[in-house]
mmCIF file of the N, C-alpha and C atoms, coordinates in Angstrom:
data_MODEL
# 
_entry.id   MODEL 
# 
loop_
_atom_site.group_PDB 
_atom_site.id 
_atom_site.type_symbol 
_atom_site.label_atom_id 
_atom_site.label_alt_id 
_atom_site.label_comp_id 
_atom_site.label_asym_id 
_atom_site.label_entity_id 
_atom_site.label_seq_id 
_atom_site.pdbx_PDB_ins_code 
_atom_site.Cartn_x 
_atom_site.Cartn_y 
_atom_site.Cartn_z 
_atom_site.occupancy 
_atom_site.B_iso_or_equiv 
_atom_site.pdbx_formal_charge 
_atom_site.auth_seq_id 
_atom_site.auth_comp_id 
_atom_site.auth_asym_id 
_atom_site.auth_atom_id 
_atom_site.pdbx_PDB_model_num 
ATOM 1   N N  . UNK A 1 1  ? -10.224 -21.362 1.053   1.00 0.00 ? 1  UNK A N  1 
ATOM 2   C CA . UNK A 1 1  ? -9.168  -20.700 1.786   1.00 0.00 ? 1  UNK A CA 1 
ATOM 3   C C  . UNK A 1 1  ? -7.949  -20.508 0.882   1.00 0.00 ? 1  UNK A C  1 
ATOM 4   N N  . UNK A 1 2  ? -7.164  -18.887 0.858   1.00 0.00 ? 2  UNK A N  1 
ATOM 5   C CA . UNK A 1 2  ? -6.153  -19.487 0.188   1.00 0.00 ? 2  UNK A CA 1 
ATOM 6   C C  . UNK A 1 2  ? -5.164  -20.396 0.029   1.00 0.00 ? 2  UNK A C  1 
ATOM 7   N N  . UNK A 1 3  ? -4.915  -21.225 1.329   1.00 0.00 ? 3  UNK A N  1 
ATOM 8   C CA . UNK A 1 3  ? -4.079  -22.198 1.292   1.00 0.00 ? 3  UNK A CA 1 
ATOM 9   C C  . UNK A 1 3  ? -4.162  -22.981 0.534   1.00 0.00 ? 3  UNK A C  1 
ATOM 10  N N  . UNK A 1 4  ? -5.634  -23.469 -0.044  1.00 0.00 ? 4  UNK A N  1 
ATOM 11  C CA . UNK A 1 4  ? -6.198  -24.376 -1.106  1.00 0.00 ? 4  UNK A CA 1 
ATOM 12  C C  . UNK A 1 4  ? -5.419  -24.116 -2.869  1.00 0.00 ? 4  UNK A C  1 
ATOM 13  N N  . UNK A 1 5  ? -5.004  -22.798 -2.474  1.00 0.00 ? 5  UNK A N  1 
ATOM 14  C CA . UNK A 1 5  ? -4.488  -22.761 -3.858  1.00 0.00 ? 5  UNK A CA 1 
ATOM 15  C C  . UNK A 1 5  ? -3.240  -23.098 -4.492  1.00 0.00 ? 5  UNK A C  1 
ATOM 16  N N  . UNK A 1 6  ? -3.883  -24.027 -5.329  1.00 0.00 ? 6  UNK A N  1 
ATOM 17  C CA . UNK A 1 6  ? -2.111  -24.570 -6.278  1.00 0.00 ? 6  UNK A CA 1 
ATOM 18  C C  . UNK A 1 6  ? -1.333  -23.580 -6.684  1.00 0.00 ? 6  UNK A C  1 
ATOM 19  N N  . UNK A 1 7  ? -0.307  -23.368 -6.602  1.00 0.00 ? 7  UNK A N  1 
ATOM 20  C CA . UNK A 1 7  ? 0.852   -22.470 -7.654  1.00 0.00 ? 7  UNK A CA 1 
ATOM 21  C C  . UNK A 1 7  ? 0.414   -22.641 -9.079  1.00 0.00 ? 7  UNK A C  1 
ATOM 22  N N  . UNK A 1 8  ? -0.067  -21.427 -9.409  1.00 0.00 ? 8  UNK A N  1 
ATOM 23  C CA . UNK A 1 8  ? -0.274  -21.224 -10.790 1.00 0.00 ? 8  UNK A CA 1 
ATOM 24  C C  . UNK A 1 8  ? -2.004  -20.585 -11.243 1.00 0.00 ? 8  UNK A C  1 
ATOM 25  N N  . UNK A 1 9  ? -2.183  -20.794 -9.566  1.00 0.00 ? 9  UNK A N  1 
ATOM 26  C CA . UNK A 1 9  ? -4.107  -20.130 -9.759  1.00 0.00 ? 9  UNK A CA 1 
ATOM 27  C C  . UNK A 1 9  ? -3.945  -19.226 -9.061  1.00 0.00 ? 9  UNK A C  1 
ATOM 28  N N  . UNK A 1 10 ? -5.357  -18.329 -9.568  1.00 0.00 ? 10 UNK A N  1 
ATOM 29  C CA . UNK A 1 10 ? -5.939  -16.849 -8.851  1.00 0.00 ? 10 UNK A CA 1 
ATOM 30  C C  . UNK A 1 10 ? -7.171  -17.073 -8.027  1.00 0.00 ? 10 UNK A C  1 
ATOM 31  N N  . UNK A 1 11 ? -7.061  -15.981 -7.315  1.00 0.00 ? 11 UNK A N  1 
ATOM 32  C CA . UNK A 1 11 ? -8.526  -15.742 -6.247  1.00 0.00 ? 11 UNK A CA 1 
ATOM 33  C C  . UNK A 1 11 ? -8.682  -14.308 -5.970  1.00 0.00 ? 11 UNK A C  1 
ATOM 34  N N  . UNK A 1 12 ? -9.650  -14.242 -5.624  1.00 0.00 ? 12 UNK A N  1 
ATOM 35  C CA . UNK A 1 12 ? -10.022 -12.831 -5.148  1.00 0.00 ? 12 UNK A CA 1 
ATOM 36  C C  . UNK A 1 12 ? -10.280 -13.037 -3.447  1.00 0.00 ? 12 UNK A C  1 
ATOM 37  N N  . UNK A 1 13 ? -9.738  -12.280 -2.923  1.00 0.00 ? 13 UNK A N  1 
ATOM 38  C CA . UNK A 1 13 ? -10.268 -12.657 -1.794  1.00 0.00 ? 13 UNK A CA 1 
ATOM 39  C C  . UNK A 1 13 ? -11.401 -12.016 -0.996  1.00 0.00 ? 13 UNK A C  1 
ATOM 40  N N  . UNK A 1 14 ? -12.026 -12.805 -0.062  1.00 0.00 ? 14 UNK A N  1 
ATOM 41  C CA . UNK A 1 14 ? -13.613 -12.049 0.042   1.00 0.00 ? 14 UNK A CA 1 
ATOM 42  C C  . UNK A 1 14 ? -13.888 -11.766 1.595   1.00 0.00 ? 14 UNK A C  1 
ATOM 43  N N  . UNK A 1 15 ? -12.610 -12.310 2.054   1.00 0.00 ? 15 UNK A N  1 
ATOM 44  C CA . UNK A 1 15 ? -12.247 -12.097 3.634   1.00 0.00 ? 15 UNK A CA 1 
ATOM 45  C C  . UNK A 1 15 ? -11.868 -12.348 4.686   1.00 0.00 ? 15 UNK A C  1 
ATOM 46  N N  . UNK A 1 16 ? -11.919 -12.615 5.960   1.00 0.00 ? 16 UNK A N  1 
ATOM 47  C CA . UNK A 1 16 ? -11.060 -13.355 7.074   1.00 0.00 ? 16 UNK A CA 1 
ATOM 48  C C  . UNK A 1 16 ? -11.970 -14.236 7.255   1.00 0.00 ? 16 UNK A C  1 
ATOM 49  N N  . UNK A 1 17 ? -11.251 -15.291 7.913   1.00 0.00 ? 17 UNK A N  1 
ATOM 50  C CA . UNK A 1 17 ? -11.862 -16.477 8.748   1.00 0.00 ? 17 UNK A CA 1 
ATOM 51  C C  . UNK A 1 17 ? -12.937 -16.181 9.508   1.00 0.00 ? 17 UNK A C  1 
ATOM 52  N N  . UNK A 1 18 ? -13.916 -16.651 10.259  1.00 0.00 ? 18 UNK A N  1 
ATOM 53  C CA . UNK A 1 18 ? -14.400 -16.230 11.536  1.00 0.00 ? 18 UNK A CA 1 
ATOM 54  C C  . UNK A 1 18 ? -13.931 -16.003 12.758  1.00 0.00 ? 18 UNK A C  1 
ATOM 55  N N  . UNK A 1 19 ? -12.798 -17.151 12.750  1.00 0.00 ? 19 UNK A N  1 
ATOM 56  C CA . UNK A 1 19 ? -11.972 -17.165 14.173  1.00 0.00 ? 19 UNK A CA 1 
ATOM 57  C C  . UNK A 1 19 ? -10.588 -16.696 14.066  1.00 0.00 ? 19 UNK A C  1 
ATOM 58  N N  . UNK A 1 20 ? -10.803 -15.727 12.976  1.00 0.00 ? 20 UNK A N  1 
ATOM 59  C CA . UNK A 1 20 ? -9.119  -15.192 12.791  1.00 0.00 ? 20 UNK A CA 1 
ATOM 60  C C  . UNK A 1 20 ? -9.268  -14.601 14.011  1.00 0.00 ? 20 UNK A C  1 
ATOM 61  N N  . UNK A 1 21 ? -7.450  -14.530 14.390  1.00 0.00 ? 21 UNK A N  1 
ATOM 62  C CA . UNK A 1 21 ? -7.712  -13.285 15.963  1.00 0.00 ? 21 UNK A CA 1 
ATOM 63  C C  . UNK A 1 21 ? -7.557  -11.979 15.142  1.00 0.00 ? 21 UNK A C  1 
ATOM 64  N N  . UNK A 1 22 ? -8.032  -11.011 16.235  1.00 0.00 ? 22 UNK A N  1 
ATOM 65  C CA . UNK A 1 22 ? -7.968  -9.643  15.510  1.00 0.00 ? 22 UNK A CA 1 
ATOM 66  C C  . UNK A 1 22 ? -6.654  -9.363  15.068  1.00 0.00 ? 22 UNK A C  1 
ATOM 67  N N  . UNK A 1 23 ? -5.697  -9.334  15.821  1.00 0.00 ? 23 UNK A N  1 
ATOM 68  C CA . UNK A 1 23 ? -4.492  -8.919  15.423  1.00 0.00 ? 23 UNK A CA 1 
ATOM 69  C C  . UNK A 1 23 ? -3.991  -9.390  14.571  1.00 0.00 ? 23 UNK A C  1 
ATOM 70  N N  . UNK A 1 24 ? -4.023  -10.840 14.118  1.00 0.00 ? 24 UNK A N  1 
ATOM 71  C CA . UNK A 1 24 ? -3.722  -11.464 12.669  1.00 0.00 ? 24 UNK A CA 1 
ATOM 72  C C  . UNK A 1 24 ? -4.322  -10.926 11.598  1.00 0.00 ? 24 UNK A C  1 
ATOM 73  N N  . UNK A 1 25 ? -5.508  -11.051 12.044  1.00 0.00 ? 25 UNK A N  1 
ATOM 74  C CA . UNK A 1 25 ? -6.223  -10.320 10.552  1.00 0.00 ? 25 UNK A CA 1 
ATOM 75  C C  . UNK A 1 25 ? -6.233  -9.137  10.462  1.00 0.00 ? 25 UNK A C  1 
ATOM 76  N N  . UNK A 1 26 ? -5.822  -7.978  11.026  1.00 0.00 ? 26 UNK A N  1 
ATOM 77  C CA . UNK A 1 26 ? -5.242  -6.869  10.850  1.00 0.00 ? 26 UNK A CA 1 
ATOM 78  C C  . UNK A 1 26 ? -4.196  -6.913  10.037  1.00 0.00 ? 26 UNK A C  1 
ATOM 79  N N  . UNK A 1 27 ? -3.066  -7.686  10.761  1.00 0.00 ? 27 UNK A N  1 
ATOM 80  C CA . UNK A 1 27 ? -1.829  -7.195  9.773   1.00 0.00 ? 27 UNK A CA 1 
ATOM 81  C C  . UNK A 1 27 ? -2.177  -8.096  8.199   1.00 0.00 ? 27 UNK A C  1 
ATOM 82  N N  . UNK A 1 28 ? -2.865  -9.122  8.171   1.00 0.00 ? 28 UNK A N  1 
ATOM 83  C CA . UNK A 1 28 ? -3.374  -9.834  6.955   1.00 0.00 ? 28 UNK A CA 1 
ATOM 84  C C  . UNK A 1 28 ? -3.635  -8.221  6.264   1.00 0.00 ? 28 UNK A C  1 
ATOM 85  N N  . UNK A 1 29 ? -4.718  -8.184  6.612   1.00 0.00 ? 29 UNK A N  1 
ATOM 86  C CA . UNK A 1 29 ? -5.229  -6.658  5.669   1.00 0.00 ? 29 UNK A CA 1 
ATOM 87  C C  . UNK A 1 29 ? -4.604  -5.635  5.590   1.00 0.00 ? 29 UNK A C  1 
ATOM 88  N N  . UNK A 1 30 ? -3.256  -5.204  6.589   1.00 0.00 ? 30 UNK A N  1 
ATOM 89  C CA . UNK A 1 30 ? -2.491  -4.490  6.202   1.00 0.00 ? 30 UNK A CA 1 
ATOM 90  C C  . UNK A 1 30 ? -1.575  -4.542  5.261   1.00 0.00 ? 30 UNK A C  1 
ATOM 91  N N  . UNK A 1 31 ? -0.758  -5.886  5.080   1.00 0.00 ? 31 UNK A N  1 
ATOM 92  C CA . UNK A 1 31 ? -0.352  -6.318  3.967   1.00 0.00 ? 31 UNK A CA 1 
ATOM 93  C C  . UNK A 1 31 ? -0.773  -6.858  2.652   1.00 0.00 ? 31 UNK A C  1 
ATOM 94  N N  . UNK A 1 32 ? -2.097  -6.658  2.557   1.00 0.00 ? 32 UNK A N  1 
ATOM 95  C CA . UNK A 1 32 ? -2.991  -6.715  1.444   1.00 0.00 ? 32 UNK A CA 1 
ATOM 96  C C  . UNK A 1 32 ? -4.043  -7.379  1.078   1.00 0.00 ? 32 UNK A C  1 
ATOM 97  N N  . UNK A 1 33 ? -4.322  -8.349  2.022   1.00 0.00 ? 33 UNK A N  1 
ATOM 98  C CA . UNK A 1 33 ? -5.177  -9.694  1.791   1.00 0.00 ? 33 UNK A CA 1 
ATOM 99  C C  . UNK A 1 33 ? -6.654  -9.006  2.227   1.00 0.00 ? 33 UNK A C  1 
ATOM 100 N N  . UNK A 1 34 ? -7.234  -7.682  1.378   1.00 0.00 ? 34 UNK A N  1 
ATOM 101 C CA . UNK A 1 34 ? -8.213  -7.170  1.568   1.00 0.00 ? 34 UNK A CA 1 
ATOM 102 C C  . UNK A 1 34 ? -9.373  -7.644  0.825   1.00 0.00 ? 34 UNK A C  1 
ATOM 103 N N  . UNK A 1 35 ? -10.510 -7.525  1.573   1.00 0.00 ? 35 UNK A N  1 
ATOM 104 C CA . UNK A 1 35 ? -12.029 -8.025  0.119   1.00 0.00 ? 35 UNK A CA 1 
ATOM 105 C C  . UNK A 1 35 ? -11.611 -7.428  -1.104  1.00 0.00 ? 35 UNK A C  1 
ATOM 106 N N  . UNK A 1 36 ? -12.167 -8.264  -2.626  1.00 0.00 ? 36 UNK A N  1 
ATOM 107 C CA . UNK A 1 36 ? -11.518 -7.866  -3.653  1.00 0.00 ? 36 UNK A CA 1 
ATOM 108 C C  . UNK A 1 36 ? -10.579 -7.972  -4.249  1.00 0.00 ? 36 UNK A C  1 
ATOM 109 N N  . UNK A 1 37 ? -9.281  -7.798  -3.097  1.00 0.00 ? 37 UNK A N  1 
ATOM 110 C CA . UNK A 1 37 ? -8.008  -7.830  -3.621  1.00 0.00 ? 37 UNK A CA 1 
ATOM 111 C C  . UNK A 1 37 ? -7.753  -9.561  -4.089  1.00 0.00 ? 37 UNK A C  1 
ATOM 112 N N  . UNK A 1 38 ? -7.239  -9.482  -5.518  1.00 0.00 ? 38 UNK A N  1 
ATOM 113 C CA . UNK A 1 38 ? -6.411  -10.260 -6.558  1.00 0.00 ? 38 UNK A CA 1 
ATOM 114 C C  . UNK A 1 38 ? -5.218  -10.982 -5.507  1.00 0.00 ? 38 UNK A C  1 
ATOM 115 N N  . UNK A 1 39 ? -5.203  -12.110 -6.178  1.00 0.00 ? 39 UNK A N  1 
ATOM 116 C CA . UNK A 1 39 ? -4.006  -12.832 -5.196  1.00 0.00 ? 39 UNK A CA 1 
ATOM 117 C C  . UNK A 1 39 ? -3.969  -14.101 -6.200  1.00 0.00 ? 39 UNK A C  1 
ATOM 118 N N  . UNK A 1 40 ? -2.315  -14.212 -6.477  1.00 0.00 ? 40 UNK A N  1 
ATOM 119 C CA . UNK A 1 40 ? -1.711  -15.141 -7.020  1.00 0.00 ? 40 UNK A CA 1 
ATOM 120 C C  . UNK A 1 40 ? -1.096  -16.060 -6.251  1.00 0.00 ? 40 UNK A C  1 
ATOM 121 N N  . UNK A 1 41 ? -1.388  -17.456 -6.478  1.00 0.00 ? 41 UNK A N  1 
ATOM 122 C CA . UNK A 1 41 ? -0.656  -18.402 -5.713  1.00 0.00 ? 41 UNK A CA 1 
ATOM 123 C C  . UNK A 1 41 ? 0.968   -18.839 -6.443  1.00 0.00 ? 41 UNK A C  1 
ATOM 124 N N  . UNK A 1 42 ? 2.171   -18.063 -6.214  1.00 0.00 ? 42 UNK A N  1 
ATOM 125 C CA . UNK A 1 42 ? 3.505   -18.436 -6.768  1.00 0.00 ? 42 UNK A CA 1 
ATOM 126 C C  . UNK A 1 42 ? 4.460   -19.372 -6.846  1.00 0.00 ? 42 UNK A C  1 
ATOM 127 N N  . UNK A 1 43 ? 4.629   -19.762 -5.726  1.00 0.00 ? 43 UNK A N  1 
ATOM 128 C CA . UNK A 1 43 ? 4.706   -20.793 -5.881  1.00 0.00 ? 43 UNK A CA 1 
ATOM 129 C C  . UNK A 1 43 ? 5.494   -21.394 -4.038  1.00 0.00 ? 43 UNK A C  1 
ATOM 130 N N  . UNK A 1 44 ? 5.415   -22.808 -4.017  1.00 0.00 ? 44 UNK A N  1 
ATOM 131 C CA . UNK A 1 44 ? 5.500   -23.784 -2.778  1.00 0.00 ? 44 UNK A CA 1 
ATOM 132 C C  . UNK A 1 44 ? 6.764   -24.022 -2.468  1.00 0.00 ? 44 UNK A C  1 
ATOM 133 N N  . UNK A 1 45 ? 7.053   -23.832 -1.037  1.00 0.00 ? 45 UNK A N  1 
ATOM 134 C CA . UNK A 1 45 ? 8.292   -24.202 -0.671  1.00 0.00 ? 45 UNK A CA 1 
ATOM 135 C C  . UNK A 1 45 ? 8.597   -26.036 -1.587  1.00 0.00 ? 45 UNK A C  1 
ATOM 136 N N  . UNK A 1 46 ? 9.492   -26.576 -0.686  1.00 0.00 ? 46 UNK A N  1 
ATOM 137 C CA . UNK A 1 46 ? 9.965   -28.143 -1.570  1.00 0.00 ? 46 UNK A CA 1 
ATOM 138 C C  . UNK A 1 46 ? 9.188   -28.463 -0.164  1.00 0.00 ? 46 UNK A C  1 
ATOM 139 N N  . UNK A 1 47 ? 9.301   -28.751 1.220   1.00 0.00 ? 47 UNK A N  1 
ATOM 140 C CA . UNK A 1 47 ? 8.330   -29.342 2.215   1.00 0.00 ? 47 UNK A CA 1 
ATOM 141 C C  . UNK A 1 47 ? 6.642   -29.006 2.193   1.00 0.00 ? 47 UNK A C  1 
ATOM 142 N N  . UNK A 1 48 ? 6.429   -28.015 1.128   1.00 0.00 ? 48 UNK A N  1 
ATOM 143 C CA . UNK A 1 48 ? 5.152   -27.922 0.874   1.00 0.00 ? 48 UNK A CA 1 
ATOM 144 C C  . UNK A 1 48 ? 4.570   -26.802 1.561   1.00 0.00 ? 48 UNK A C  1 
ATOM 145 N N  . UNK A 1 49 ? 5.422   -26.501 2.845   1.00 0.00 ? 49 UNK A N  1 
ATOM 146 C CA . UNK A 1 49 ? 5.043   -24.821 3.860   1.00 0.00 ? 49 UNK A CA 1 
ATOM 147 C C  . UNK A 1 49 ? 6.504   -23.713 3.666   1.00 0.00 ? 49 UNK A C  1 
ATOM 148 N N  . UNK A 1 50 ? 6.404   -22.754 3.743   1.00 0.00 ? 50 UNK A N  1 
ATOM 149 C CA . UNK A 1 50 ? 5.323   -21.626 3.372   1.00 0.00 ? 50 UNK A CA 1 
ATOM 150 C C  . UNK A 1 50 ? 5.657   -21.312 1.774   1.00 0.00 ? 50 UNK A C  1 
ATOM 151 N N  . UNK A 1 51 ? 4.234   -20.410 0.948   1.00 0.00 ? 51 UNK A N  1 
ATOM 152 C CA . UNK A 1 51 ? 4.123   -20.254 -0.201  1.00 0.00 ? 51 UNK A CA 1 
ATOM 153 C C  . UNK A 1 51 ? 4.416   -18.928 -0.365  1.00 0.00 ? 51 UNK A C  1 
ATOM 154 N N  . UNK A 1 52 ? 4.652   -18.614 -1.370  1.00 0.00 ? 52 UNK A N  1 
ATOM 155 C CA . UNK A 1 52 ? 4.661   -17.069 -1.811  1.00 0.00 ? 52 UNK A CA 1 
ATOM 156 C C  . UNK A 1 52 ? 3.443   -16.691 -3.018  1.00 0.00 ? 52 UNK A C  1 
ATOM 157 N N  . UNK A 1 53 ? 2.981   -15.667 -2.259  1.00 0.00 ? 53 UNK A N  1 
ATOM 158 C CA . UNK A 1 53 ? 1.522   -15.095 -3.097  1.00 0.00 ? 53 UNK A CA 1 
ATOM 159 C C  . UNK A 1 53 ? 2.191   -14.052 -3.235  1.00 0.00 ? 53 UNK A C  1 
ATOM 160 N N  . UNK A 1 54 ? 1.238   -13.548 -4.722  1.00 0.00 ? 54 UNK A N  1 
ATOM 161 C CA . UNK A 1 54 ? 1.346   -12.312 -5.088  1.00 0.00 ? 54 UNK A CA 1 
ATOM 162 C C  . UNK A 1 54 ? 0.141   -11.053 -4.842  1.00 0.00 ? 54 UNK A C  1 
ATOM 163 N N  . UNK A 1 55 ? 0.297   -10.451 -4.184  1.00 0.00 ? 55 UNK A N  1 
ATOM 164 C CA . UNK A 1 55 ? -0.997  -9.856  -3.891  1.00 0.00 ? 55 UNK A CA 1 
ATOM 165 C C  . UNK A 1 55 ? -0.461  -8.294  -4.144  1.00 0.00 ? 55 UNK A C  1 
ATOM 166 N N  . UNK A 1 56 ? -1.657  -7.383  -5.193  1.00 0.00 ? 56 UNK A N  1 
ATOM 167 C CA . UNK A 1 56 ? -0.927  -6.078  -5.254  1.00 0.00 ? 56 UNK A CA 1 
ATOM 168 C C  . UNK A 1 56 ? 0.451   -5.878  -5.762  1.00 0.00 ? 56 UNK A C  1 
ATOM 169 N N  . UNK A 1 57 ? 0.805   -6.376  -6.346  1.00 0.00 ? 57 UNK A N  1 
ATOM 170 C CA . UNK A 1 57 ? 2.235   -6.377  -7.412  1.00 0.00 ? 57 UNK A CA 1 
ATOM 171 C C  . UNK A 1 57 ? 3.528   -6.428  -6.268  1.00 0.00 ? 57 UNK A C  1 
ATOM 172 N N  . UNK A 1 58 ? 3.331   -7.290  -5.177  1.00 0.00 ? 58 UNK A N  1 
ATOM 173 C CA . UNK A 1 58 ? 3.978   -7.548  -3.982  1.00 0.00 ? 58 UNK A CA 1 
ATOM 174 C C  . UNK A 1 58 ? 4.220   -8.962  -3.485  1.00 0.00 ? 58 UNK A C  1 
ATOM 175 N N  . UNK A 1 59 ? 5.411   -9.778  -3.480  1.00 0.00 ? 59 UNK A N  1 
ATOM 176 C CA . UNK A 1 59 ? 4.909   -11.159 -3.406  1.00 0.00 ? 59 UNK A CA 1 
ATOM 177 C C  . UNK A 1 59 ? 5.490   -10.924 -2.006  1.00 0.00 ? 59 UNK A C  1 
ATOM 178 N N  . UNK A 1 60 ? 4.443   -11.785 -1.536  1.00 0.00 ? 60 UNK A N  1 
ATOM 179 C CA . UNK A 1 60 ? 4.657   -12.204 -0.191  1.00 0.00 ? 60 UNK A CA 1 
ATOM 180 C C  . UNK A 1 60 ? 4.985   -13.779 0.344   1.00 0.00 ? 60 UNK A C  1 
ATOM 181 N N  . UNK A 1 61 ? 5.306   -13.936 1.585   1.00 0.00 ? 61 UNK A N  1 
ATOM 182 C CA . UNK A 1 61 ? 5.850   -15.664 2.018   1.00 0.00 ? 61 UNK A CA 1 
ATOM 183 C C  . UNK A 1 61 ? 4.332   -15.900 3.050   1.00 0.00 ? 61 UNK A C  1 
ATOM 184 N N  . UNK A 1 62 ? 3.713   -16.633 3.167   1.00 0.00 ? 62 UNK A N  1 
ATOM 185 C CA . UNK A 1 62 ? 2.939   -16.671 4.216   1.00 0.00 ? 62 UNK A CA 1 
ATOM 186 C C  . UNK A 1 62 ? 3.030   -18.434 4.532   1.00 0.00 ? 62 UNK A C  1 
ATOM 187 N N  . UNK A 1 63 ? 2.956   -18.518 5.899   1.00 0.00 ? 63 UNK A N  1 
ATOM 188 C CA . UNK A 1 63 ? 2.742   -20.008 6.095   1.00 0.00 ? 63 UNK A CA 1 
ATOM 189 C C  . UNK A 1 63 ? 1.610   -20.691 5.915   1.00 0.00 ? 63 UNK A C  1 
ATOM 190 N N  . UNK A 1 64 ? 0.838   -21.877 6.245   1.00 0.00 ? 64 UNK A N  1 
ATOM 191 C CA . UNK A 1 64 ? -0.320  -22.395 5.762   1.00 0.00 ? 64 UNK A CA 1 
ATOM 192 C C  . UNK A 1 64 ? -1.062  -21.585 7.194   1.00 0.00 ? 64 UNK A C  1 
ATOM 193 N N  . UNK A 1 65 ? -0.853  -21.910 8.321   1.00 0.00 ? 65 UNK A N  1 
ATOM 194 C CA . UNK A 1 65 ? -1.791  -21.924 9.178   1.00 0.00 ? 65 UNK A CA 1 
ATOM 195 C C  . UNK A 1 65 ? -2.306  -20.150 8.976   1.00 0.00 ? 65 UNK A C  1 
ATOM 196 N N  . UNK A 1 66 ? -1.323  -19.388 8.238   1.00 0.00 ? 66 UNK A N  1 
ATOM 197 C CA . UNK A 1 66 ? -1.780  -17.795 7.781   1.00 0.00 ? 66 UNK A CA 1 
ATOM 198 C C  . UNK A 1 66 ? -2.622  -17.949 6.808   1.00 0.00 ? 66 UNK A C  1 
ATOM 199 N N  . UNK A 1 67 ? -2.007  -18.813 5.954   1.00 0.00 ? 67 UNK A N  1 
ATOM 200 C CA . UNK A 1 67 ? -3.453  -18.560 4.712   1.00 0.00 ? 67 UNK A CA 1 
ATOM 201 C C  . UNK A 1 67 ? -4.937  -18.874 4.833   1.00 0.00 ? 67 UNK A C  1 
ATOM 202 N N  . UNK A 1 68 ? -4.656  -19.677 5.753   1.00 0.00 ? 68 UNK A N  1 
ATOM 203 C CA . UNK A 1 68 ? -6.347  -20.767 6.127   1.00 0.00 ? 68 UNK A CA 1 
ATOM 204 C C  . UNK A 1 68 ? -6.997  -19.656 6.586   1.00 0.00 ? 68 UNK A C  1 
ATOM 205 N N  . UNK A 1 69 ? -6.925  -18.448 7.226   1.00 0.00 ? 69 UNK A N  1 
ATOM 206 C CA . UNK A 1 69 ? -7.401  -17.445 7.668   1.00 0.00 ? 69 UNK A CA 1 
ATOM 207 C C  . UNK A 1 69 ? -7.787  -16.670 6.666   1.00 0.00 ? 69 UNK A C  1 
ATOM 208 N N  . UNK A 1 70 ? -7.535  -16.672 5.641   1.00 0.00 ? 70 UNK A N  1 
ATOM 209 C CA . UNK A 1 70 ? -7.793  -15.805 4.253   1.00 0.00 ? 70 UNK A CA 1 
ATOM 210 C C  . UNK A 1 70 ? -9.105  -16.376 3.524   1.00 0.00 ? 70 UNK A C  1 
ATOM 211 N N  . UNK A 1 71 ? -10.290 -15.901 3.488   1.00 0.00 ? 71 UNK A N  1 
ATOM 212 C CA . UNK A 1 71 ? -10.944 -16.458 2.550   1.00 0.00 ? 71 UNK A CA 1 
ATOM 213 C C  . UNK A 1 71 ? -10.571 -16.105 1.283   1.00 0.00 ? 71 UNK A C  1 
ATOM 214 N N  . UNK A 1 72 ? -11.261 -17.273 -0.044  1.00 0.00 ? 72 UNK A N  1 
ATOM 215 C CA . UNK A 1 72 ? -10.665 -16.282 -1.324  1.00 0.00 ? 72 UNK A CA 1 
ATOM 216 C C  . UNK A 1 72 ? -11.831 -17.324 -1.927  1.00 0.00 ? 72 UNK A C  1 
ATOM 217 N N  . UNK A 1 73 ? -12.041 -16.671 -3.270  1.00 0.00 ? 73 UNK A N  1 
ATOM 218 C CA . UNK A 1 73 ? -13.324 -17.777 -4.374  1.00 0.00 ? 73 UNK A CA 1 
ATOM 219 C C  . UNK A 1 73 ? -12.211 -17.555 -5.438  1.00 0.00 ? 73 UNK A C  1 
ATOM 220 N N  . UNK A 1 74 ? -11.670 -18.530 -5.596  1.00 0.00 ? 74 UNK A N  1 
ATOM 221 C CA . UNK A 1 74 ? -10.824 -19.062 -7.189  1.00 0.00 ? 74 UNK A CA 1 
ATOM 222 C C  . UNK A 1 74 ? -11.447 -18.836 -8.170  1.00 0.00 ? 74 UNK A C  1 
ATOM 223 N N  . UNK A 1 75 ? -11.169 -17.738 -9.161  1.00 0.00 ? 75 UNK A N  1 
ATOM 224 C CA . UNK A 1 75 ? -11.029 -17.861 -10.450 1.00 0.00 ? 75 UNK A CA 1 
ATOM 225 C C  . UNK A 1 75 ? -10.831 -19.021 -11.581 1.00 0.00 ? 75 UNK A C  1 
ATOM 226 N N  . UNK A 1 76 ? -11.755 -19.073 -12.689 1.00 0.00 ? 76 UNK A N  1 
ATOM 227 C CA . UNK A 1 76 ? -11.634 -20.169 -13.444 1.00 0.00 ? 76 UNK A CA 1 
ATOM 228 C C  . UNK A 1 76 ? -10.309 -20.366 -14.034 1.00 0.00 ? 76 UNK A C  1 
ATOM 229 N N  . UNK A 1 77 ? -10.062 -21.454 -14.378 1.00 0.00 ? 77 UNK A N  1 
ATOM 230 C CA . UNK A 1 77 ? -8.721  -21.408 -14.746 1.00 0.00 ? 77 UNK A CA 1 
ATOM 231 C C  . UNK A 1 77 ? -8.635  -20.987 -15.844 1.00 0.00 ? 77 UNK A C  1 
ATOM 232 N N  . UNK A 1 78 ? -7.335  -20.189 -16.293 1.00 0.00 ? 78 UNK A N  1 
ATOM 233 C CA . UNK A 1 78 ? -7.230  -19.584 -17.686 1.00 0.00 ? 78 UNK A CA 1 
ATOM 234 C C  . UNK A 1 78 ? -6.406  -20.530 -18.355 1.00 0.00 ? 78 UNK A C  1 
# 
């Protein structure tokens, strides 16, 4: 899930949850969190919620319980 990801790793993401609701995972994919699409983990609030990803040369804020809805397969580390 992307939430899993440390600040400083990549993923691709490969799709929604099963139990995302529709309307979440709509606007997820409207704002970019599409199959394929590249996503940088930027970095963590100081309480640890919410992170900013980079997805599409766009950083975004998402909270945890948003990201857990994101599937993604991490890239090796460079």
């Amino acid at each position: 899930m992307l939430a899993d990801l440390a600040p400083g790793q990549r993923a691709t993401v490969v799709g929604m949850a099963p139990g995302a609701e529709p309307a979440v995972a709509q606007r997820l994919v409207l704002l970019g969190f599409r199959p394929a699409a590249r996503v940088d983990a930027i970095r963590r609030a100081p309480l640890g919620d919410p992170t900013i990803y980079r997805v599409q040369d766009t950083e975004l804020c998402l909270r945890s319980r948003e990201a857990r809805l994101i599937e993604v397969v991490p890239e090796a580390a460079r």
